[in-house]
C-alpha positions as CSV (number, residue, x, y, z in Angstrom):
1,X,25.4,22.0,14.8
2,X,25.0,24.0,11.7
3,X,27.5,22.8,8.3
4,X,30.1,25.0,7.2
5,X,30.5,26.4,3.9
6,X,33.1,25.5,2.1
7,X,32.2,21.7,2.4
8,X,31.6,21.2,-1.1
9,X,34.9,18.8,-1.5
10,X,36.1,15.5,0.6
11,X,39.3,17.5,1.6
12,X,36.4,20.1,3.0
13,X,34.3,17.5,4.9
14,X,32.5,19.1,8.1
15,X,33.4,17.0,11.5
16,X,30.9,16.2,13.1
17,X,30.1,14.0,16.4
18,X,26.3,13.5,17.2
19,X,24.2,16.0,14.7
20,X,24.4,18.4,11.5
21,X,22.2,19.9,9.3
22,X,22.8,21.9,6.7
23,X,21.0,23.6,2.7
24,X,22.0,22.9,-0.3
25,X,21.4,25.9,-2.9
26,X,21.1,25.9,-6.4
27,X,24.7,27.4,-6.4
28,X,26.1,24.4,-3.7
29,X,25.0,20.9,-5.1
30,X,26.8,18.4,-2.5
31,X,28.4,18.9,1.0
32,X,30.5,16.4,2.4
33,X,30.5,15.3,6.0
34,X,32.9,13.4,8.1
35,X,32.3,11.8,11.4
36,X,34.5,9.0,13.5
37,X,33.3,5.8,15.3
38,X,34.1,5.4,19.0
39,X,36.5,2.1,19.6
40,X,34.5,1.2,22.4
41,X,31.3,1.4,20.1
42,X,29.0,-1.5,20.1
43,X,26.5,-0.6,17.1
44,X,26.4,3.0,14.9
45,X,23.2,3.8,13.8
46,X,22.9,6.7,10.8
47,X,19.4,8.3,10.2
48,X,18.6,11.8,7.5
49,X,16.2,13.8,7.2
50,X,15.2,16.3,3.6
51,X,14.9,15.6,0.2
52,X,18.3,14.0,-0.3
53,X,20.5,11.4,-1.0
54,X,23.0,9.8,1.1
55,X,26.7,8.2,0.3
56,X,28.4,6.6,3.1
57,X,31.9,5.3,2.5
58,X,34.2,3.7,5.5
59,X,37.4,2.1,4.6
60,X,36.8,-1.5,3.6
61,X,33.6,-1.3,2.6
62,X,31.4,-1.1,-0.4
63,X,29.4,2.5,-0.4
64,X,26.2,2.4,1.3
65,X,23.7,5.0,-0.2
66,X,20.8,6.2,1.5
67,X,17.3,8.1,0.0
68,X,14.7,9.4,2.0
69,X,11.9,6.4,2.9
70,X,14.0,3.5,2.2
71,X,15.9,1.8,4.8
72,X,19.3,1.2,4.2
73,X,22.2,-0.4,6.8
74,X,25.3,1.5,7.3
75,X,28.4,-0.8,7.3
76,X,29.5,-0.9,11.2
77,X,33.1,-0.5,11.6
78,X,34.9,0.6,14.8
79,X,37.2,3.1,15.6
80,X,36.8,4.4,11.8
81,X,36.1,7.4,9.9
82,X,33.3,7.6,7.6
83,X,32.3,10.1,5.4
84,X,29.3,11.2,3.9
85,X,28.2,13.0,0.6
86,X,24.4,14.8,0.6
87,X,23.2,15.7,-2.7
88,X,20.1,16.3,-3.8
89,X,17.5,13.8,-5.0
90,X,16.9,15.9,-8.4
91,X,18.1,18.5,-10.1
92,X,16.5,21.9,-8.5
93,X,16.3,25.6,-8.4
94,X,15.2,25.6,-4.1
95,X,16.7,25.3,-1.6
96,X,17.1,21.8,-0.1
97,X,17.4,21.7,4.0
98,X,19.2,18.4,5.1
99,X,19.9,16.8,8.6
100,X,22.0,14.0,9.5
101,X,22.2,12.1,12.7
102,X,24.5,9.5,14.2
103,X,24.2,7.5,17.3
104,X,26.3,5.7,18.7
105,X,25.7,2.9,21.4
């Protein structure tokens, strides 16, 4: 599923079940993401693809933030909302292509 544009603020979060992917521009430097956690969930798993970085928030947790390469564990939290913020890893003037996958088990 392709993002939507205006998703440049938390109150403009693209929903999203199993898949998005999305660009960020010069002009667009973060899109934000939102996705909910089945109750009947037994694990979440979160993986990314593109030259980006990752912040996960879920209520009760710390922040989890995830760059390309390095592993990182995604808090696991039932029937919950999470959102997510892709930005770029540096500063740029190209276009950035971004993916982001959850799976649920």
């Amino acid at each position: 599923m392709p993002e939507e544009e205006s998703n440049d603020g938390r109150q403009d979060a693209n929903e999203f079940t199993t898949a998005i992917c999305g660009t960020l521009s010069p002009s667009d430097k973060r899109d934000f993401l939102l996705f909910h956690v089945k109750p009947t969930a037994k694990s979440m798993a979160l993986y990314f693809s593109g030259s980006v970085r990752l912040r996960v928030d879920v209520d009760g947790e710390v922040t989890t933030e995830l760059l390309p390469g390095a592993e990182g564990v995604v808090p696991f939290v039932r029937d919950a909302d999470y959102s997510v913020e892709v930005t770029a890893l540096t500063d740029t003037k190209n276009t950035i292509d971004w993916r982001v996958d959850v799976v649920e088990k």
